[in-house]
N, C-alpha and C positions, 0 to 999 in steps of 0.2 A: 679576310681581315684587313682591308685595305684600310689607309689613313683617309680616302679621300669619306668628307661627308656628303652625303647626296641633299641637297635641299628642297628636293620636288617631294610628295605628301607619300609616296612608295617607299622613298630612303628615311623619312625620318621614322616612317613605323617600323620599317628595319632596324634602326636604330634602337628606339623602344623595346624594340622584342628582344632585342639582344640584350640590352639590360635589365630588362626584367626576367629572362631566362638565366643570366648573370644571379641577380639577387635570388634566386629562388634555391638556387644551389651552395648556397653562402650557410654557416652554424648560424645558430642562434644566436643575436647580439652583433651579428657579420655581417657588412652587403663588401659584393665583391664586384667591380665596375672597372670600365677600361681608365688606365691613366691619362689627366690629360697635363698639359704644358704647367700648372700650378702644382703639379705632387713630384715634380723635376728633383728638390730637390730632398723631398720626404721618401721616394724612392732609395736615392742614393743612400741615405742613412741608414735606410733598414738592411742595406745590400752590405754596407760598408760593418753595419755592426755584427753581417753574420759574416765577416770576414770574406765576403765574396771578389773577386777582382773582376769588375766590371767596369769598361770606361763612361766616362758620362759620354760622349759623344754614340758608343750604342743603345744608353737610355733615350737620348736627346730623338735617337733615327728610332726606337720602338715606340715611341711615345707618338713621333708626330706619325708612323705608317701605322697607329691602332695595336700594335704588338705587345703592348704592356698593360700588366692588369694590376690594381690594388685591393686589399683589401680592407678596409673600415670599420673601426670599431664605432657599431650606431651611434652609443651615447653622446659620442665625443667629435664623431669626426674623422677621427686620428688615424693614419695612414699607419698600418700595422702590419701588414705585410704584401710583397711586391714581387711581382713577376715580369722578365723581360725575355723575349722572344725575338729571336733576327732570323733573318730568308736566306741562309748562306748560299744555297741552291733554288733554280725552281722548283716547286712539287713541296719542298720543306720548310716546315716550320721549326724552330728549334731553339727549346729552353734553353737560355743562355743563364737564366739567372732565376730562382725563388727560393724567396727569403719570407721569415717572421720572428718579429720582433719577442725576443728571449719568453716575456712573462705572456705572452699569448700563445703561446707553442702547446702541442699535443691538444689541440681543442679541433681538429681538423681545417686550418684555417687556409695550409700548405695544399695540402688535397685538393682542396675546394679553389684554390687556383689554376691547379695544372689540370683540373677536369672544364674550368672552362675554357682554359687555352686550348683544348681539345676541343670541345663545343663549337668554339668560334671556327675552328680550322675546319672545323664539321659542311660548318657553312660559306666555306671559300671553297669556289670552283678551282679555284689555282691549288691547294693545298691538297694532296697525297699523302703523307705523312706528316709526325709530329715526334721527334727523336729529341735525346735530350742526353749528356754525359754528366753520369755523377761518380761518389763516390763508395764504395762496397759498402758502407752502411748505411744507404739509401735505396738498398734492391726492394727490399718488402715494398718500400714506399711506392715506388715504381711499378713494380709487376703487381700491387694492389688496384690502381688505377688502368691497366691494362695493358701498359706497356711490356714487349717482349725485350727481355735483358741478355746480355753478353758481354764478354769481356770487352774495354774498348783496345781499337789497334791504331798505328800510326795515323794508317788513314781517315779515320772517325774522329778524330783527336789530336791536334797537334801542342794540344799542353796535356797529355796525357798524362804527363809525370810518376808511369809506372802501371804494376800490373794490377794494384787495387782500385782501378777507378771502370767504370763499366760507362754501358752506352743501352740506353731505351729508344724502345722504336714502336709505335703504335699507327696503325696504318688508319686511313680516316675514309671511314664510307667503303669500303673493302678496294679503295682504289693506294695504286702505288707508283713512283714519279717512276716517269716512262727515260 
């Protein structure tokens, strides 16, 4: 999931495929595509109104290394839910942030993001993993999509803020950071 784009005729059908493997995986009424520098600040809204704390400066670095995805409502356009991902480590990828906006919610719209932030990690030789820390009422949602759950500890989490918040961990391609 690197930001760079490749412009010779190999990288742009990369490109292609990856969005059209993007869109196919989206609900009905959904396309789900990487973010680029103009949904900067439609991201942050959707982040901000699910109460997420996220800096712009880690949307700013997900955006331009390919790490952020949105999602679209067809009709409109309209940037409805956002996902941000950062490389804290080598080998990982890792949800930092997905959100959807309130009246789009329960339509699969969340899912359908963090399954292609998987996808895409699928297809990075650098990625091993795809971990993510959320909160105890997020476990179904997580170990639905594949992810393996546990408590999180200091170390997985340093805004752990206690013992309700867990850590997801789905390994990619059955490889794991060395």
């Amino acid at each position: 999931m690197s930001g760079e784009r490749n412009a010779d005729e190999a990288g742009e059908a990369d490109d292609a495929d990856d969005v059209d493997d993007l869109a196919t995986s989206a609900p009905d009424g959904f396309a789900i595509g990487p973010a680029d520098p103009d949904d900067r600040l439609d991201v942050l809204r959707v982040l901000d109104a699910a109460m997420l704390e996220t800096e712009a400066e880690t949307v700013d670095a997900a955006i331009d290394a390919g790490d952020a995805l949105v999602a679209r409502f067809e009709r409109t356009g309209a940037v409805v839910g956002a996902l941000v991902a950062t490389r804290p480590e080598p080998g990982r990828l890792h949800v930092d942030a997905v959100a959807v906006r309130r009246a789009r919610r329960g339509r699969g719209v969340g899912s359908a993001l963090v399954a292609a932030a998987v996808r895409r990690a699928e297809r990075d030789a650098a990625v091993a993993v795809v971990t993510a820390a959320f909160e105890a009422g997020l476990r179904d949602f997580y170990e639905g999509l594949g992810f393996a759950v546990r408590p999180v500890d200091d170390a997985d989490d340093t805004a752990a803020g206690g013992s309700d918040r867990l850590a997801g961990r789905a390994s990619v391609n059955g490889r794991e950071p060395t």
